[in-house]
C-alpha positions as CSV (number, residue, x, y, z in Angstrom):
1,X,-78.9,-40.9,-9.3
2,X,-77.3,-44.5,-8.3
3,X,-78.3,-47.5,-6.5
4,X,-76.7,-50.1,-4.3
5,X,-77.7,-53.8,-4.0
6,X,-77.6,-56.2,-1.3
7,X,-79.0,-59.6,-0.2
8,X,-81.7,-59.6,2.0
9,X,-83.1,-62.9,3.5
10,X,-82.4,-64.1,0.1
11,X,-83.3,-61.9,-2.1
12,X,-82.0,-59.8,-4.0
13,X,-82.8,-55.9,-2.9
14,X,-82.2,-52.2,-4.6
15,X,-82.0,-49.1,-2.7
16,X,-82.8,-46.2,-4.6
17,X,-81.8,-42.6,-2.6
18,X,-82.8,-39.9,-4.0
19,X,-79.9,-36.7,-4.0
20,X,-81.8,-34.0,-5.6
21,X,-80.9,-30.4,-4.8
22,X,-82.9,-27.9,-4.3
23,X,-85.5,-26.4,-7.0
24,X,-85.3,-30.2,-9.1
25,X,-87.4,-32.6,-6.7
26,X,-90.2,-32.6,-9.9
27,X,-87.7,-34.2,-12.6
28,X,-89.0,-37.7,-12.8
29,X,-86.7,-38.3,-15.2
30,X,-83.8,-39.4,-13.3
31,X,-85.8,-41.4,-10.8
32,X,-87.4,-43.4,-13.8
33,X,-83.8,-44.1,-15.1
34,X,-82.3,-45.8,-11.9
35,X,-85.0,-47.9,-11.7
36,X,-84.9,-49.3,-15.6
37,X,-80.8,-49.4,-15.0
38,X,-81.6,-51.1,-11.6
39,X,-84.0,-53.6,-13.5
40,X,-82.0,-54.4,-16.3
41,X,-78.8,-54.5,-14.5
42,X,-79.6,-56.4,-11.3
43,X,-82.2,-57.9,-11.6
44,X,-83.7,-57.4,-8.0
45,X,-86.8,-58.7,-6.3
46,X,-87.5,-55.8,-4.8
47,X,-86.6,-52.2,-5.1
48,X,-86.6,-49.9,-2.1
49,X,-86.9,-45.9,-2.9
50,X,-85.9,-44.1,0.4
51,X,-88.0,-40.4,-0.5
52,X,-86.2,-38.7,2.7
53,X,-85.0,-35.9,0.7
54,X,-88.3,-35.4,-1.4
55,X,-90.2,-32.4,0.2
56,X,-92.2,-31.8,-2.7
57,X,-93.8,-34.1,-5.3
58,X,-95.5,-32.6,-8.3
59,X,-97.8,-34.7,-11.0
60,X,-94.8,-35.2,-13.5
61,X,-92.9,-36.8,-10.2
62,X,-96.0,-38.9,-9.1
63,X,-96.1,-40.0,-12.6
64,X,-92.4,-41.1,-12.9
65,X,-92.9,-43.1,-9.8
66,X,-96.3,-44.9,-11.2
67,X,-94.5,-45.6,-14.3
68,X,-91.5,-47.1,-12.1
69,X,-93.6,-49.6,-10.6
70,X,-95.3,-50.5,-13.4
71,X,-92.1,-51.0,-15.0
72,X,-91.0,-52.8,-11.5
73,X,-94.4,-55.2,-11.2
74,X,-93.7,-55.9,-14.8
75,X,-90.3,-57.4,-14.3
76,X,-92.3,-59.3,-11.5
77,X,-90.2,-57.3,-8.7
78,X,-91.6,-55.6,-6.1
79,X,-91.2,-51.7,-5.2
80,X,-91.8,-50.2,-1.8
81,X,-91.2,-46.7,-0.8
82,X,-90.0,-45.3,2.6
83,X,-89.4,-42.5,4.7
84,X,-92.0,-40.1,3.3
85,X,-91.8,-36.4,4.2
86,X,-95.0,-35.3,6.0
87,X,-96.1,-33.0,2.8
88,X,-95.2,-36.0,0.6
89,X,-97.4,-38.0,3.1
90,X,-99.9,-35.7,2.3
91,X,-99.8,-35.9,-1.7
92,X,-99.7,-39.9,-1.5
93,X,-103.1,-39.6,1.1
94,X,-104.3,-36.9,-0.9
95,X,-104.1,-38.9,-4.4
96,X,-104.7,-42.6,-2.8
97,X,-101.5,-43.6,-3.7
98,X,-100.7,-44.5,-0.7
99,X,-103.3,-47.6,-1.7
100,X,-101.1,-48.7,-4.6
101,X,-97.7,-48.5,-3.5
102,X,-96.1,-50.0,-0.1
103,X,-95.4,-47.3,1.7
104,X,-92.8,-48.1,4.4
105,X,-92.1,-45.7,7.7
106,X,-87.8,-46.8,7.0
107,X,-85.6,-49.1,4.8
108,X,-85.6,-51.2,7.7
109,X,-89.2,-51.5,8.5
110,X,-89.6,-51.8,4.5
111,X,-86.8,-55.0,5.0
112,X,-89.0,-56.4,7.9
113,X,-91.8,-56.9,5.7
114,X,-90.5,-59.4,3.3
């Protein structure tokens, strides 16, 4: 999983995109990587995670995302999510997630709000 950087209204932003295939959406793993290697690397003020192609989010993926922003808030950066599938919707209503992380409808309404 890779990332790509830009400068946004002068700061430096991430975009994480997902690419899993089919039957591995619940390896955290990965996900947890690019943000460390985005953290280290870049060091970005924010970090965007575009979930379009997450349909399903079990426990051990929730988990690698909570650990990803504390990882993120700890660096002092900021992570927001987007584009959340309606049964991924679900999970972060379901779970009250939705209350901890900023939950964007796109990249570009996520952008807007910085």
């Amino acid at each position: 999983m890779n990332y790509t950087s830009k400068t946004h209204q002068n700061k430096k932003i991430v975009f994480i995109r997902p690419d899993y295939k089919e039957g591995t959406e619940r390896e955290a793993a990965p996900l947890i990587k690019s943000i460390n290697a985005a953290l280290a690397e870049e060091n970005p003020e924010v970090i965007i995670i575009n979930l379009k192609t997450i349909t399903f989010m079990d426990s051990n993926f929730l988990g690698g995302l909570v650990k990803g922003l504390k990882a993120t808030l700890k660096a002092g950066s900021e992570l927001l999510l987007t584009d959340l599938q309606p049964p991924v919707k679900s999970m972060f209503e379901l779970t009250k997630l939705h209350n901890i992380f900023q939950v964007h409808a796109t990249e570009q309404s996520a952008l807007g709000s910085l």
